[in-house]
C-alpha positions in Angstrom: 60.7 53.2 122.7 58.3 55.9 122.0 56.8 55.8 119.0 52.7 56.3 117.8 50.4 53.1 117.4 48.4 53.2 114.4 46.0 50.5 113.8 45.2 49.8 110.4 42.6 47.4 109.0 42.5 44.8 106.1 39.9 42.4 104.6 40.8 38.6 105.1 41.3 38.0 101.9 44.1 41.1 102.0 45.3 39.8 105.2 46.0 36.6 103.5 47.8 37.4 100.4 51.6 37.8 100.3 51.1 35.0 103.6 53.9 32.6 103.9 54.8 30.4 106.7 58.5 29.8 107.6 59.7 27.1 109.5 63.1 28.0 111.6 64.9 26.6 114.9 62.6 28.4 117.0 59.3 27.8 115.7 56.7 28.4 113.0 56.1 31.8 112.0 54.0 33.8 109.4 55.8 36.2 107.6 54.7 38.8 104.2 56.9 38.3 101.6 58.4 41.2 99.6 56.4 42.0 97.3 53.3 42.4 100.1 55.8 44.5 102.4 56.9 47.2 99.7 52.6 46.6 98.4 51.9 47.7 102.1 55.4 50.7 102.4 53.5 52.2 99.2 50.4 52.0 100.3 51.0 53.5 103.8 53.3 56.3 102.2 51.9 58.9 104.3 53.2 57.1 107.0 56.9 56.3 106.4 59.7 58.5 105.5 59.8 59.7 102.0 63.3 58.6 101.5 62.2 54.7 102.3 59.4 55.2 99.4 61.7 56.9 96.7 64.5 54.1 97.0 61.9 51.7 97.0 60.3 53.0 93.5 64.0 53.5 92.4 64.6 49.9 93.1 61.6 48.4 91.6 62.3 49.2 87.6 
């Protein structure tokens, strides 16, 4: 794949919230949940495709 690395940085206490840890046959992993992913997707909207941020603010009402 050939795509840009952008680093971006966040506070701790930013980096912690939305955490969850999920437990699966493979291992223990930390994960965002939604509502810290689409948080992030709007955030970053500069960065994604502007089709991924319209059907996410079409989905949230």
């Amino acid at each position: 794949m050939n795509f840009p690395i952008m680093r971006h940085y966040f506070s701790t206490n930013n980096y912690l919230m939305g955490m969850r840890k999920i437990e699966t046959e493979f291992g223990c992993y930390n994960i965002y949940d939604i509502e810290r992913s689409i948080c992030d997707m709007l955030r970053l909207e500069s960065d994604i495709e502007i089709g991924i941020v319209d059907k996410i603010k079409i989905n949230e009402n």
